[in-house]
C-alpha atoms as one frame of an Amber mdcrd trajectory, in Angstrom:
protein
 120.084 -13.287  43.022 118.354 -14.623  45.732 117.161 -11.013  47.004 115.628
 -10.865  43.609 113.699 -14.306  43.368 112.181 -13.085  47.590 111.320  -9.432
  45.308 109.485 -11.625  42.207 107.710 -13.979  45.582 106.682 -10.976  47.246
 105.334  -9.386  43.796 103.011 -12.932  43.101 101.896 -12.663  46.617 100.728
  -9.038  46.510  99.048  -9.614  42.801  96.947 -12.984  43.971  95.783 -10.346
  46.974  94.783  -8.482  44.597  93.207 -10.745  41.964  91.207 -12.863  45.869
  90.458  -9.327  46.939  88.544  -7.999  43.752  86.754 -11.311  43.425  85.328
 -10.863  46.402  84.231  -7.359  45.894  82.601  -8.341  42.398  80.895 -11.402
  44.435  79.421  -9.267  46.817  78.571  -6.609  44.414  76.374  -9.755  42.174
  74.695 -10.643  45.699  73.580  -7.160  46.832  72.327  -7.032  42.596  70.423
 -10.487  42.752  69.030  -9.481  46.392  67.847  -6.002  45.147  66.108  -8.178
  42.128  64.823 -10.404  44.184  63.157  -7.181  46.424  62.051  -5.745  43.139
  60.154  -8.854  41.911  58.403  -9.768  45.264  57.247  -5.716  45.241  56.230
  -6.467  41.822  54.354  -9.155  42.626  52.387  -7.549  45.360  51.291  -5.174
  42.907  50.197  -7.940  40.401  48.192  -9.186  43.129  46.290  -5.944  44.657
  45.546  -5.234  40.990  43.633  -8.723  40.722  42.039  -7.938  44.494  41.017
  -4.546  42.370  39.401  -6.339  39.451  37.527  -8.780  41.676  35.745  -5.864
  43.584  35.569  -4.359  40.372  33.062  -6.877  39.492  31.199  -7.661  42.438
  30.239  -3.441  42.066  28.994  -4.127  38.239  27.140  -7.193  39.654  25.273
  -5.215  42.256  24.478  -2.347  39.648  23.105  -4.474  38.041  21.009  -6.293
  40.339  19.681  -2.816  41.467  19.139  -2.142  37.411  16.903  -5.089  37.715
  15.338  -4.114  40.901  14.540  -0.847  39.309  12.707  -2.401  36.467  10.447
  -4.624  38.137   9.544  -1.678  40.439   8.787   0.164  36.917   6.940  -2.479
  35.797   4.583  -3.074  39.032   3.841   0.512  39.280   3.092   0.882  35.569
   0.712  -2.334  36.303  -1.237  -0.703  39.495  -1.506   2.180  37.538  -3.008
   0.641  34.570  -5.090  -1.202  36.655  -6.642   1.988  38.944  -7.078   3.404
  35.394  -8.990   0.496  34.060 -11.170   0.093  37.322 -12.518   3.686  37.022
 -13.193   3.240  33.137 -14.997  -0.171  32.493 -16.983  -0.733  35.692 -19.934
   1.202  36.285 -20.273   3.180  39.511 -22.554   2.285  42.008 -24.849   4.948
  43.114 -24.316   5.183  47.132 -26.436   7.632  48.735 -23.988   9.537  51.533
 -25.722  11.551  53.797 -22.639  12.558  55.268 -19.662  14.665  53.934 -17.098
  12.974  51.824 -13.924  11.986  53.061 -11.266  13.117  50.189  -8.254  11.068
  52.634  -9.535   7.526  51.896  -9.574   8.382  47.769  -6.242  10.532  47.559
  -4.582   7.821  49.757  -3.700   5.075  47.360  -2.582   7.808  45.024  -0.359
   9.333  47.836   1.069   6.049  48.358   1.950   5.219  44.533   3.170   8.558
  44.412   5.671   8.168  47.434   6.643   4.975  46.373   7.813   6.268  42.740
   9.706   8.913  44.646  11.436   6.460  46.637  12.291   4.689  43.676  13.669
   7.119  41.890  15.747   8.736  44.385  17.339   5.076  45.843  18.470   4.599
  42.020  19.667   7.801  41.632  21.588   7.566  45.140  23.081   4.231  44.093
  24.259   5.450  40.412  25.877   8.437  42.269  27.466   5.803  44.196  28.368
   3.371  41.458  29.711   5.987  39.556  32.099   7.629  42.380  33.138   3.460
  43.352  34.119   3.399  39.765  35.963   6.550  39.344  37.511   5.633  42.608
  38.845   2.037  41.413  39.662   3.490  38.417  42.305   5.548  40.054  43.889
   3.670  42.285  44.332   1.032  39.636  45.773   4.193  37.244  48.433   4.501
  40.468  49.261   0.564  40.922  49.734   1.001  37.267  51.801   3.702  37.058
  54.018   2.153  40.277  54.653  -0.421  38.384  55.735   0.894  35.496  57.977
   3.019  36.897  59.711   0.308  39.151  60.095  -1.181  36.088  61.672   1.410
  34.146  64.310   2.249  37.262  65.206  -1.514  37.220  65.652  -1.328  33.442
  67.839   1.568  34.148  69.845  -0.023  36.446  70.576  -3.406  34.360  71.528
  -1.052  31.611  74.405   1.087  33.753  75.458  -2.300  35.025  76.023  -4.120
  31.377  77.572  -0.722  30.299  80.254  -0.780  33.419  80.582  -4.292  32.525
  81.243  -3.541  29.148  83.443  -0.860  29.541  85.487  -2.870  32.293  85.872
  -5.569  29.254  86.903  -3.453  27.396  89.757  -1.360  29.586  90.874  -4.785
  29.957  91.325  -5.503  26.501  93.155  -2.263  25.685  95.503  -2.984  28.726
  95.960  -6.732  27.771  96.807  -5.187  23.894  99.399  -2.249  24.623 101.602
  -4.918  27.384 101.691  -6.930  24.774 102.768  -4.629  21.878 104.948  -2.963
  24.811 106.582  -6.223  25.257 107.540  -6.860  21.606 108.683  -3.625  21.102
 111.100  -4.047  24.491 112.486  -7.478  23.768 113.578  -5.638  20.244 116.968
  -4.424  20.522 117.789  -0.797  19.162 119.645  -1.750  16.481 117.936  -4.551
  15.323 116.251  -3.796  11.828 112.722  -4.268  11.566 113.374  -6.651   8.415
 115.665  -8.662  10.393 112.581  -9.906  12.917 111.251 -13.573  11.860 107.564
 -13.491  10.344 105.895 -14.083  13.549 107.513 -11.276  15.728 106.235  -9.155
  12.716 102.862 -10.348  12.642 102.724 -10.109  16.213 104.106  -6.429  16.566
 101.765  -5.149  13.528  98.587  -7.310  15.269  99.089  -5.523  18.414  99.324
  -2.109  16.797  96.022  -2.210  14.934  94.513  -3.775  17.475  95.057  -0.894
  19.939  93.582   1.483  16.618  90.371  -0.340  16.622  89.846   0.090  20.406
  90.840   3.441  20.896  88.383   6.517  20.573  89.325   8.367  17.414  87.253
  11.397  19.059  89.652  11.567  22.047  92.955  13.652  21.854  95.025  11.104
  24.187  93.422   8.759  22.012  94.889  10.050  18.942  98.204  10.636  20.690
  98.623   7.036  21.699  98.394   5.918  18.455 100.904   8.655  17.481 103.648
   7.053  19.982 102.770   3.891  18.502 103.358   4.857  15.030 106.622   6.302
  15.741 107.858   3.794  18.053 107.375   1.224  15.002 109.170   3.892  12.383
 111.819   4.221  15.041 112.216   0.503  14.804 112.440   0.790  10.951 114.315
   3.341  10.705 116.900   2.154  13.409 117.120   4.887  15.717 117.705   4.243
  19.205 115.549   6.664  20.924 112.126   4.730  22.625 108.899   6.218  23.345
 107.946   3.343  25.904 107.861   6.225  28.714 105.339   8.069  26.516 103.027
   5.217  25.597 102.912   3.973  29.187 102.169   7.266  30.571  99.607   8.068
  27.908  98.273   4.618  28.595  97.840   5.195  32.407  95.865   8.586  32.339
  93.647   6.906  29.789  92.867   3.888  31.907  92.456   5.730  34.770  90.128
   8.241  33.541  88.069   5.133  31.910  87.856   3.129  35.099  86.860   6.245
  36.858  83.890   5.960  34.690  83.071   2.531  35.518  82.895   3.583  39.043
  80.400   6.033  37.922  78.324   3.877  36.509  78.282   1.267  39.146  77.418
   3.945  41.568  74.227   5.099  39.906  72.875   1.316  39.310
């Protein structure tokens, strides 16, 4: 007796080890989650702010086209003016008659009009140099924020991903439980049942209890899964066998069927908590 109560100590001790040790393990696995978060937002946040940086010398570049828009008219409008007013000099006042007696010199009357010319030119070509400009800045900031953009979105999408695995495993692990929890307990009734007791000779609540167990095991298992199906089976004919009073028990069966099935499912939620 007493070698049995050490054996039952021994057993608690091992299973709290157990239960401490994957607390820990779940605890460390949050932290290294809410630390890889907390990465994600602070990259995400850089990003916010190099896009505004972006915008801002966006529109200091639109301000200065502008400004050079402006420029560009009031050249426009002074040459138009000087133009208008060599025009209107040569038409309404009457030339003076000046006797030269020496050749003409054609520099002093093409110079004004080689100066307006080369100031046009100038013009032209500074505006055209700085739309060139404007236009590669723009395609340029354009660009890079198309990239910050599509950074963003993908970081994003992978963290999305990796909250999804992670309430999947989480699910799944809920839900191994609850299958586990639900065949002990039917596995439990069905053992404290004694071989030759008939089924109608159980009180109400055994009944209720056994029959509760059974379907809820059916409405957890995967109908589309052959050991599925087969645990079912054994639990089926473990209750007829109860009915019909034989002595023969398929606990083996169910527990061994149980086993490969909650093994295979956990290795899944391994899976998934890899990949997040």
């Amino acid at each position: 007796m007493k070698n049995i109560i050490n054996t039952l100590v021994l057993l608690l001790f091992f299973i709290s080890l157990n239960v401490l040790s994957a607390n820990e393990i779940k605890e460390e696995q949050m932290e290294e989650k809410i630390e890889a978060n907390n990465a994600l937002k602070t990259k995400v946040s850089s990003l916010n702010r190099d896009v505004d940086l972006l915008s801002i010398k966006q529109q200091k570049l639109s301000d200065a086209i502008e400004k050079s828009r402006t420029v560009q008219t009031d050249i426009n409008l002074t040459a138009s003016s000087l133009v208008a007013y060599i025009e209107d000099a040569y038409t309404t006042e009457k030339p003076i008659p000046i006797k030269i007696n020496q050749k003409t010199n054609w520099y002093i009357y093409l110079l004004p009009l080689i100066t307006i010319i080369t100031i046009i030119a100038s013009t032209l070509l500074s505006l055209r140099t700085i739309k060139i400009k404007s236009h590669e800045s723009i395609s340029a900031l354009k660009a890079s924020n198309k990239n910050l953009v599509e950074i963003n979105n993908k970081s994003i999408s992978e963290e999305h991903d990796r909250t999804q695995k992670t309430i999947i495993a989480n699910n799944r692990q809920e839900w191994i439980n609850s299958l586990r929890d639900e065949i002990t307990s039917f596995l439990a009734v069905v053992a404290s049942t004694s071989p030759s007791q008939h089924l109608t000779q159980m009180n109400e609540a055994e009944k209720k209890n056994l029959w509760l167990h059974s379907y809820k095991i059916e409405l957890l298992i995967n109908p589309k899964e052959k050991d599925h199906v087969d645990l079912v089976d054994k639990i089926r004919e473990e209750i007829n066998n109860l009915i019909n009073l034989k002595e023969e028990t398929l606990i083996s069966d169910i527990i061994s069927i149980s086993q490969k099935i909650l093994k295979r499912e956990w290795d899944r939620v391994r899976t998934f908590e890899k990949a997040s």
